[in-house]
C-alpha positions as CSV (number, residue, x, y, z in Angstrom):
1,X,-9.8,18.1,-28.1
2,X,-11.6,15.8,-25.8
3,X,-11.5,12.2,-26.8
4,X,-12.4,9.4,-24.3
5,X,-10.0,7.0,-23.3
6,X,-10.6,3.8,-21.3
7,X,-7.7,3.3,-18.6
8,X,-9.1,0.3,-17.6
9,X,-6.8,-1.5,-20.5
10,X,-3.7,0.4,-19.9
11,X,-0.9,-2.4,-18.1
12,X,0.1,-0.6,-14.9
13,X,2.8,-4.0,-14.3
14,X,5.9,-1.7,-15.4
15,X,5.1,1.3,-13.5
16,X,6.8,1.6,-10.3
17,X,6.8,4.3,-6.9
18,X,9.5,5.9,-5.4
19,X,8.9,7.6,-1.9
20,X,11.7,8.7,0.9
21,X,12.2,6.4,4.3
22,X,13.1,7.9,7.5
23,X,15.9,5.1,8.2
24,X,14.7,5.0,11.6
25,X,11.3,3.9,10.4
26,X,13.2,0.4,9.1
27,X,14.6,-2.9,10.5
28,X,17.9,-3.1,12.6
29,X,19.9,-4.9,9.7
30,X,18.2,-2.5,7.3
31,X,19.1,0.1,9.4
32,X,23.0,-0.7,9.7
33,X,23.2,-0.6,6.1
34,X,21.9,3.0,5.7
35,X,25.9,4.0,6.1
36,X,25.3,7.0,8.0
37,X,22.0,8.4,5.4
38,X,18.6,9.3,7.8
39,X,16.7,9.2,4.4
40,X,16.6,6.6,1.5
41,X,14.5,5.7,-1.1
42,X,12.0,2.8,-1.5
43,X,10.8,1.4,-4.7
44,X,7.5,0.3,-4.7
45,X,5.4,-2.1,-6.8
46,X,1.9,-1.3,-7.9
47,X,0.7,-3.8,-5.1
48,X,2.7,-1.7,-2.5
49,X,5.7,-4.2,-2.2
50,X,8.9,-2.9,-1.7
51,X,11.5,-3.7,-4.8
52,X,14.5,-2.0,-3.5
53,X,16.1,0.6,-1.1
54,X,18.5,3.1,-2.0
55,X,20.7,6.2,-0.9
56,X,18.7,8.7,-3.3
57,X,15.9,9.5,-5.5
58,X,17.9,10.1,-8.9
59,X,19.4,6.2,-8.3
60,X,15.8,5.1,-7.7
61,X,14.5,6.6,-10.9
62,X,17.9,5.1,-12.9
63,X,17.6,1.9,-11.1
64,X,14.3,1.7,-12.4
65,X,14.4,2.6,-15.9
66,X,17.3,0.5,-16.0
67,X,14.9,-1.7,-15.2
68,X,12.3,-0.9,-18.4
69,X,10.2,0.5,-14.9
70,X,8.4,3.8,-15.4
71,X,8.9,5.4,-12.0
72,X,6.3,7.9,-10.2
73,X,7.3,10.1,-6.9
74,X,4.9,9.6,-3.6
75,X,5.1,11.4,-1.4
């Protein structure tokens, strides 16, 4: 089967990118926070801003679809 689909219309607003974060790449009050993790996880916006910061990549995929977010790894 090969039907053509326009992606243009598709809404990309609820999709969201999670990708690890050296803590040492981040701020100092950022960093102070990391309780003793060298890796977190950012969440990402389409436009590349960062949502949120967390200790791992399974609670930045939950805190997403908590979040009716549909989350995509970058790596």
């Amino acid at each position: 089967m090969n039907t053509p689909f326009d992606f243009k219309d598709l809404s990309h607003q609820r999709l969201v990118y999670v990708r690890p974060v050296d803590v040492a790449e981040l701020p100092d009050e950022v960093r102070n926070q990391a309780q003793g993790h060298d890796q977190v996880y950012a969440v990402h916006a389409p436009d590349g801003e960062r949502l949120a910061l967390v200790a791992n990549r399974e609670l930045a995929f939950l805190l997403a679809r908590q979040n009716d977010f549909a989350p995509v790894n970058v790596h």
